[in-house]
C-alpha atoms as a printed R data frame, in Angstrom:
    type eleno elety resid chain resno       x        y      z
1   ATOM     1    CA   UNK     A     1 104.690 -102.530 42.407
2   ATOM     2    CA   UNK     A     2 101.973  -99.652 42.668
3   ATOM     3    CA   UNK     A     3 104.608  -97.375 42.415
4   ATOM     4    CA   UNK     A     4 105.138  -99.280 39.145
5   ATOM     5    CA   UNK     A     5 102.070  -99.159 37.830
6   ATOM     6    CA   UNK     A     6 101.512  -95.647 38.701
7   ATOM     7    CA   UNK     A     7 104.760  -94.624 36.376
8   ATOM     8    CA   UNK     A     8 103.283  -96.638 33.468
9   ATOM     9    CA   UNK     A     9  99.864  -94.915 33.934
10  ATOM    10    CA   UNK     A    10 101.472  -91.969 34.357
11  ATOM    11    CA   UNK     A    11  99.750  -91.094 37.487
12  ATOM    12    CA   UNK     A    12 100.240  -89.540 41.006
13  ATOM    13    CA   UNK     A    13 103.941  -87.667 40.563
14  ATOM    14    CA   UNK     A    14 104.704  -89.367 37.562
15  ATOM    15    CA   UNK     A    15 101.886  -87.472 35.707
16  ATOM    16    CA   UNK     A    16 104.559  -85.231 33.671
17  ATOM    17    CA   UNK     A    17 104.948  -87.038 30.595
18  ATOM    18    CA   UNK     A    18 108.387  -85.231 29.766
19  ATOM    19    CA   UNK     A    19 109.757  -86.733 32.947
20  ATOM    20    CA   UNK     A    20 108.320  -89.761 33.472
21  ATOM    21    CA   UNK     A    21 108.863  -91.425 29.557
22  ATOM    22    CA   UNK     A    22 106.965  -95.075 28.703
23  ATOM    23    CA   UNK     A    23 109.737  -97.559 28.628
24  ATOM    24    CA   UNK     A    24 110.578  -99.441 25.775
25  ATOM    25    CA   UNK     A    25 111.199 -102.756 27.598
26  ATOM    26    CA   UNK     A    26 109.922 -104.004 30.870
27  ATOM    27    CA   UNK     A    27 111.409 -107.022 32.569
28  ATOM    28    CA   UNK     A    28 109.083 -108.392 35.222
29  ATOM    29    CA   UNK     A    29 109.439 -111.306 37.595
30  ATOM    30    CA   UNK     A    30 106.644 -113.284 38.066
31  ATOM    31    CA   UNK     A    31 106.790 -113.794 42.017
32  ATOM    32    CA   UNK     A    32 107.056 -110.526 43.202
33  ATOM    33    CA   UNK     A    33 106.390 -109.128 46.852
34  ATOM    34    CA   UNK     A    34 103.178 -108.705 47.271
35  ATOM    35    CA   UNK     A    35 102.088 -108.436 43.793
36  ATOM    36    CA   UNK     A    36 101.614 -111.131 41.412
37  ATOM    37    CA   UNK     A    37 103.639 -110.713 38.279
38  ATOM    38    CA   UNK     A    38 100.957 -112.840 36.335
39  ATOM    39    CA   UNK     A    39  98.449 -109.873 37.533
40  ATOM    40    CA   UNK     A    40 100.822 -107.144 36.189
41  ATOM    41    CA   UNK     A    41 101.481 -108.965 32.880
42  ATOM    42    CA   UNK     A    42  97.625 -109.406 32.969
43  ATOM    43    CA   UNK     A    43  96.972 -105.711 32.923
44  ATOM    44    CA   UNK     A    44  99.565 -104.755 30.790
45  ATOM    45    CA   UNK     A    45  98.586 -106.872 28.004
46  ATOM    46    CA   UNK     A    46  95.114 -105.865 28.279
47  ATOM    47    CA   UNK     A    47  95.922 -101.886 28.165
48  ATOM    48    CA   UNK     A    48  96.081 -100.599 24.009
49  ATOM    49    CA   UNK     A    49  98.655  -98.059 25.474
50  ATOM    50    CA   UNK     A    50 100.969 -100.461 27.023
51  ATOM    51    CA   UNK     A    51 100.396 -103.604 25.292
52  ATOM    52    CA   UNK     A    52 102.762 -102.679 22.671
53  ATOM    53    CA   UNK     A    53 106.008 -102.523 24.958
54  ATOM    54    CA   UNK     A    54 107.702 -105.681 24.756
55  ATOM    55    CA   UNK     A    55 107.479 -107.857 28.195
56  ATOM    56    CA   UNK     A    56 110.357 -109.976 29.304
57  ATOM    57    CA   UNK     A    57 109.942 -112.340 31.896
58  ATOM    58    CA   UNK     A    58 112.775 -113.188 34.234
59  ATOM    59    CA   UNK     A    59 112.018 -115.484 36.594
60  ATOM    60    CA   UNK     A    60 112.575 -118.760 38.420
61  ATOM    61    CA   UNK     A    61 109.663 -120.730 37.827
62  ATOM    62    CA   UNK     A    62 110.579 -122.769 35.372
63  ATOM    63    CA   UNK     A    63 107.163 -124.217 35.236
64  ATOM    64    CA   UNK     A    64 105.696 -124.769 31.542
65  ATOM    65    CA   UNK     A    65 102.651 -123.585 32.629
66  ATOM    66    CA   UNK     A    66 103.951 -120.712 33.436
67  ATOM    67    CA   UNK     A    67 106.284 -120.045 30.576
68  ATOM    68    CA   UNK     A    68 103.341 -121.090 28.256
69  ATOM    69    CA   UNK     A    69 100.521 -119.240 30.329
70  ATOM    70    CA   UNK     A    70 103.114 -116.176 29.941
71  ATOM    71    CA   UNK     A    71 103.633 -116.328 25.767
72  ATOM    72    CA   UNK     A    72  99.624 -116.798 25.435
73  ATOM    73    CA   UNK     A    73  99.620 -112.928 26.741
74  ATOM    74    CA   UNK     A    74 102.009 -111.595 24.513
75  ATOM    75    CA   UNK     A    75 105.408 -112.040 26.215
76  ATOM    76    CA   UNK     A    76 108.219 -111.288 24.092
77  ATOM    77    CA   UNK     A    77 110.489 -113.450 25.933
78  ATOM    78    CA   UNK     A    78 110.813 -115.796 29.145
79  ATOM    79    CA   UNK     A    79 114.337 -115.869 30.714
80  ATOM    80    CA   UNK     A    80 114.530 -118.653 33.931
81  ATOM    81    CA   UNK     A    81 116.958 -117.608 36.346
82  ATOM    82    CA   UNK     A    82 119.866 -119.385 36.840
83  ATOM    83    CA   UNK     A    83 121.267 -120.084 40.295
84  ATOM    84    CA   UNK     A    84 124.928 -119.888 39.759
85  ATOM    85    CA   UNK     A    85 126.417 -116.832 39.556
86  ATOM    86    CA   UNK     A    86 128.708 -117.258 36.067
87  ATOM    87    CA   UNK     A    87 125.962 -118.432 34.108
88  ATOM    88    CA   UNK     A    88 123.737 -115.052 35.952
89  ATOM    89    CA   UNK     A    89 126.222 -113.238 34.399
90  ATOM    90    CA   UNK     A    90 126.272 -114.549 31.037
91  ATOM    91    CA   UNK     A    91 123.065 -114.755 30.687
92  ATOM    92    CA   UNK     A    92 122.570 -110.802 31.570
93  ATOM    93    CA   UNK     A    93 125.222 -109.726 29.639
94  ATOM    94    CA   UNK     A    94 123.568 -111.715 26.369
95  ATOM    95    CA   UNK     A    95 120.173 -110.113 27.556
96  ATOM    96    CA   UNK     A    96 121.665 -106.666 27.314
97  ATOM    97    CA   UNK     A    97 123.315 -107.181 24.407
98  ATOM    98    CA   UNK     A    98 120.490 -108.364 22.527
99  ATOM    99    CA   UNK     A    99 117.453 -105.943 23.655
100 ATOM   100    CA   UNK     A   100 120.187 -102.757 23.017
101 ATOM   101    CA   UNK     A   101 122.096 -103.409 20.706
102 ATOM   102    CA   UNK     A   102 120.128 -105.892 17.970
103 ATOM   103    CA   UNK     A   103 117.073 -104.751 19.162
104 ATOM   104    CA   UNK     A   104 114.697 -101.958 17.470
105 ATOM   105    CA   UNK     A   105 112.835 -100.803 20.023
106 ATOM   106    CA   UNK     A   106 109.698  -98.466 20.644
107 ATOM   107    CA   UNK     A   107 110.025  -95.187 21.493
C-alpha cells in the first residue's frame, strides 16, 4: 500500500507527473494486508489534492458501521463483495459500466 500512497503523492519514482497521472477513481478494500483501508480512506479524504477523486469501496464487510463510517468520509460508493462467482461478475461488469461509461469523471 506504500507503494500506493507514494503514486498518489507523487513521490519516490513516481515523482514525474507526466508519467505517473492522479487517477480519476480509486477502488479500495477496506481489509487490506497490512494496511488498513479505513487509514487510507482516512488520509485521502483529509488531503485538498486528493479528496476530490471519487473513492469506491469494495469490500466484504458488510458491517453498517462500516458502510456508514465509510460515506461520513466522503465515499462515493460502497460495493460488498459477493461470494459467488456469477453475481462477482455481474456486479463488476455493472461497476465498469457505470464509472466509464455514465460517469463524468475528473481529470
Amino acid at each position: 500500500m506504500e507503494e500506493a500512497l507514494d503514486f498518489l503523492y507523487r513521490e519516490g519514482e513516481y515523482e514525474d507527473e507526466s508519467l505517473s497521472p492522479r487517477p480519476s477513481l480509486i477502488v479500495l478494500d477496506l481489509n487490506l494486508p497490512g494496511t488498513d483501508g479505513r487509514e487510507v480512506l482516512a488520509e485521502l479524504k483529509g488531503d485538498r489534492d486528493l479528496q476530490t477523486i471519487p473513492v469506491v469501496i469494495f469490500s466484504t464487510s458488510s458491517n453498517p458501521k462500516d458502510v456508514n463510517a465509510c460515506y461520513r468520509q466522503g465515499i462515493s460508493g460502497y460495493i460488498v463483495k459477493p461470494m459467488d462467482i456469477n453475481r462477482l461478475n455481474q456486479l463488476v461488469r455493472t461497476f465498469l459500466d457505470y464509472w466509464f461509461k455514465a460517469v463524468e469523471l475528473p481529470n
